[in-house]
C-alpha positions in Angstrom: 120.4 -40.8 -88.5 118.9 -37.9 -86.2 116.6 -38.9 -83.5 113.1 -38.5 -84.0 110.2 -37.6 -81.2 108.5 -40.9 -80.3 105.2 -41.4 -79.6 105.0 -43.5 -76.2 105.2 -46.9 -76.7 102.9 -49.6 -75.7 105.6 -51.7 -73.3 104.3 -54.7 -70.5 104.1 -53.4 -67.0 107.7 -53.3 -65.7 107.6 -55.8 -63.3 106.1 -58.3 -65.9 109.0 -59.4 -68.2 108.8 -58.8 -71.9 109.6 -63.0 -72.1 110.9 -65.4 -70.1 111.6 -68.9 -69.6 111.2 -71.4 -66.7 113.6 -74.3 -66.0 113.4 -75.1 -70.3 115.2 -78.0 -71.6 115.4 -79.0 -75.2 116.9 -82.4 -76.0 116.7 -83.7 -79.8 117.6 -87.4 -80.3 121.1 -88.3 -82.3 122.5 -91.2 -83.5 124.9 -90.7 -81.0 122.3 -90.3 -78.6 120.5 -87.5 -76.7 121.9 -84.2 -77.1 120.8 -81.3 -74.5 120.8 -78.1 -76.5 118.7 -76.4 -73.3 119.5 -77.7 -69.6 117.1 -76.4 -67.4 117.5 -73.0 -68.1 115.5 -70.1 -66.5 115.9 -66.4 -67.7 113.8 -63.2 -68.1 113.8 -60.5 -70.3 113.3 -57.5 -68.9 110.6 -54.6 -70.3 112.3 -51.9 -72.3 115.9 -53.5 -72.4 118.3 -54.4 -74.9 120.1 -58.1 -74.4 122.8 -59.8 -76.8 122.9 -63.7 -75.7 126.5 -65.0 -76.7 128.1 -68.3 -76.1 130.4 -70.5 -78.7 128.7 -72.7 -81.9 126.8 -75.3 -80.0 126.0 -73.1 -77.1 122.1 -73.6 -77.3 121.9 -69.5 -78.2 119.8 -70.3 -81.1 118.0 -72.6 -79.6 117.3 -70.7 -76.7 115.6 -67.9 -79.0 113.7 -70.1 -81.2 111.8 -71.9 -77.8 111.6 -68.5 -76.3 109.4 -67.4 -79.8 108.1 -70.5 -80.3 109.5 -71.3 -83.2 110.6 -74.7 -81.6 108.8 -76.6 -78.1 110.5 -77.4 -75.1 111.2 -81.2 -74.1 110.3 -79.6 -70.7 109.7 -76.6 -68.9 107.6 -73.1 -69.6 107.7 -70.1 -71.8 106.1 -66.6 -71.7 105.7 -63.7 -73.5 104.1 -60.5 -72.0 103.2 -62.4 -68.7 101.4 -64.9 -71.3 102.2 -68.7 -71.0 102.9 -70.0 -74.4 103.9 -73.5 -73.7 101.3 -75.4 -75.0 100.1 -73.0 -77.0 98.5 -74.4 -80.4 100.0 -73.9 -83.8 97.6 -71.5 -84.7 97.7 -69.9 -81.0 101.1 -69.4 -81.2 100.9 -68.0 -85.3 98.8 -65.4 -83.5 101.0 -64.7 -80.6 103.8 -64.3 -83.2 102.2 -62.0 -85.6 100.9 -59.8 -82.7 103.5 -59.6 -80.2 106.7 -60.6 -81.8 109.4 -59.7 -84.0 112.0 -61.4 -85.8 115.6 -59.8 -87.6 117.5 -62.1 -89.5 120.8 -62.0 -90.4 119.5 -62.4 -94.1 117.4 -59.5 -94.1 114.0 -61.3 -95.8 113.0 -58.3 -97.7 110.6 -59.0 -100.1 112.3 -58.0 -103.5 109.7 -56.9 -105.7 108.5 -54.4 -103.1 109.7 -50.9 -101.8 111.1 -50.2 -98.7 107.8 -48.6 -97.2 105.9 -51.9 -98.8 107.9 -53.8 -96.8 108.2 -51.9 -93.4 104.1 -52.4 -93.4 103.6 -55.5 -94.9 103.5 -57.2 -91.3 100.4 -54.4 -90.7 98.7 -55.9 -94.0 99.4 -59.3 -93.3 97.4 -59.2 -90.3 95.2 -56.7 -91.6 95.8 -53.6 -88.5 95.7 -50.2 -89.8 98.2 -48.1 -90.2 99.9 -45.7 -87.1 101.2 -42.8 -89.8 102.7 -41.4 -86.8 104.9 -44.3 -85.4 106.1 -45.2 -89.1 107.3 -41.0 -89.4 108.7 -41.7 -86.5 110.4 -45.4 -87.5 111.6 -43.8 -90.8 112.9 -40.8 -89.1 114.9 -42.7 -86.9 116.3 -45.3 -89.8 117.1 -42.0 -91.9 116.0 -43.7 -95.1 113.0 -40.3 -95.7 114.4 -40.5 -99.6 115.0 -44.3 -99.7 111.5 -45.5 -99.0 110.0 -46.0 -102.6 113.5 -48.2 -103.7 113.2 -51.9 -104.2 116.0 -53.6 -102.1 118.4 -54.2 -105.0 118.4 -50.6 -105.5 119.7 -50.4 -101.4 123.1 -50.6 -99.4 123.4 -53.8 -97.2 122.6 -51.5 -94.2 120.0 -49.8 -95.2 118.2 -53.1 -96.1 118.8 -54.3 -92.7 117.6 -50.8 -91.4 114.4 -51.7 -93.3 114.1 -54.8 -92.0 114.4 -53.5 -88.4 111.3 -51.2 -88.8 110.0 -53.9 -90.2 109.6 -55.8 -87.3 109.5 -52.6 -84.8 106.0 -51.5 -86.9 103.8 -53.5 -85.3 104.8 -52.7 -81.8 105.5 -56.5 -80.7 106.0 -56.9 -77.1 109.8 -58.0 -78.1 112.1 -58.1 -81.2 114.2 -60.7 -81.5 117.3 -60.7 -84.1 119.5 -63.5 -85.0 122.6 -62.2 -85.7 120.9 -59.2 -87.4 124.5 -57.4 -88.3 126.4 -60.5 -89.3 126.1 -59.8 -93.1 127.3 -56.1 -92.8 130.3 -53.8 -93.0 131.0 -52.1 -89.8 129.9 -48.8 -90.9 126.5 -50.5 -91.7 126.5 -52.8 -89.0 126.9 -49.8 -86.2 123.8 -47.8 -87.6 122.0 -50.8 -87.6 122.8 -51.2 -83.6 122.2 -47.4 -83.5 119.3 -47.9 -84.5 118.0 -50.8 -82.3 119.7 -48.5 -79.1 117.0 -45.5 -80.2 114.6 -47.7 -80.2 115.1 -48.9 -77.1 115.3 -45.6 -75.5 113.3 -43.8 -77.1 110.3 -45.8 -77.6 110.9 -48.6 -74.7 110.9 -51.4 -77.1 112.6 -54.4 -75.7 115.2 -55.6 -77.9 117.1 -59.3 -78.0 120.2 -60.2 -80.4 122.1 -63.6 -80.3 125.4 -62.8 -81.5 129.5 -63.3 -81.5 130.4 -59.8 -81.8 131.1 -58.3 -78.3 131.2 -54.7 -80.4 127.6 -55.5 -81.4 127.3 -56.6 -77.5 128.6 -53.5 -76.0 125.5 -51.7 -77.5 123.0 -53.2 -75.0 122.2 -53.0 -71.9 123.1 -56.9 -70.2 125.2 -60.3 -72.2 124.1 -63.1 -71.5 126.9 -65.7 -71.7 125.8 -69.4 -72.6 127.7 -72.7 -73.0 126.5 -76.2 -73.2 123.5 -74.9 -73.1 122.9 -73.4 -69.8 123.3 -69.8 -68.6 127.1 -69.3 -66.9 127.0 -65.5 -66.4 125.7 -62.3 -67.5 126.9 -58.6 -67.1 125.2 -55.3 -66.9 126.3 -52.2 -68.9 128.9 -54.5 -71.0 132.2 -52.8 -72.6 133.6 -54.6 -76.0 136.4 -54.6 -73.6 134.6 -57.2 -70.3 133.0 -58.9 -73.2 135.9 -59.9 -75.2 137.0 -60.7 -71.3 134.1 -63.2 -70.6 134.3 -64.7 -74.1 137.9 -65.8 -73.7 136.5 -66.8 -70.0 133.7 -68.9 -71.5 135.4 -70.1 -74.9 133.1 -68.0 -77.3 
């Protein structure tokens, strides 16, 4: 995949994060009684930066992500995106924020089968009926490399290259910040490194601001800070990570 020239990209202020959270606890009731998945937790994602959150099963990563993109609400505490308080945002207030500002990389891809790849890289531009930038999809699809792949259905792709797909996907739209739930769990290593490739361009090239919850520290040592969770609460982060310091922190932290 050969870098493409990027038109400038429309990124928050710097010193406005891209989303953060504010002393955010989520407790869901048991049979066994309350379980904390969030414990006060207060964390920023910085403008133009890629983060992997990591932690062990249980850690509250997931549940971190989800309250961040309000997916799930707090028990207590605040969340913002872009500088925005979306807290106690309404269903439909926060269906807006998400379709606007937001976007999502699962580790299932969601390509819609019956369309092509170009079908579904602007379907979230349909959906909310926003024209489309021609430029900043030649420049997506020059970056993802799939020029001669973009009128295939997704049976007719590679694992990676659906996943590729699925990033532009949620890069089209220009959302304030991407977030990916383990977005290279289902691939080779071949696929899953172009993937991260990819999501590193972007970030550089086009100042998107780019968070992955995952347990590979390869898929780690792509971005620009870990964040370590357990029992859901923060216990350390570290800046330009290694695979090396973050295989070191995960046997630290029992990820």
């Amino acid at each position: 995949m050969s870098p493409a020239s990027a038109p400038p990209a429309s990124a928050p202020p710097a010193s406005v994060p891209a989303a953060s959270i504010h002393d955010g606890s989520k407790v869901y009731t048991t049979g066994d009684g309350p379980l904390a998945a969030l414990d006060n937790v207060t964390l920023a994602f910085e403008s133009g930066r890629f983060t992997a959150v990591m932690g062990p099963s249980g850690s509250g990563k997931s549940t971190l992500m989800q309250c961040m993109a309000g997916l799930d609400s707090l028990t207590a505490g605040r969340t913002f995106i872009g500088g925005v308080e979306t807290t106690h945002m309404s269903p439909t207030e926060l269906t807006l924020v998400r379709r606007e500002q937001l976007g999502f990389i699962f580790q299932s891809f969601n390509l819609v089968p019956a369309l092509t790849a170009e079908e579904n890289i602007l379907m979230p531009l349909k959906l909310a009926k926003r024209p489309v930038d021609r430029e900043y999809f030649d420049y997506l699809v020059g970056v993802v490399g799939l020029s001669d792949r973009l009128r295939h259905k997704p049976a007719q792709l590679s694992g990676g290259q659906q996943q590729r797909v699925a990033v532009a996907r949620a890069l089209m739209t220009r959302p304030t910040i991407v977030f990916g739930d383990e977005p290279t769990g289902n691939l080779d290593s071949r696929s899953s490194a172009e993937v991260l490739q990819f999501m590193r361009t972007t970030v550089d090239q086009a100042a998107q601001t780019v968070v992955i919850v995952t347990h590979d520290p390869v898929a780690a040592s792509y971005t620009d800070r870990v964040v370590f969770m357990a029992d859901g609460r923060i216990v350390d982060s570290i800046e330009s990570p290694t695979t090396e310091s973050v295989i070191d922190h995960m046997l630290q932290f029992g990820s």
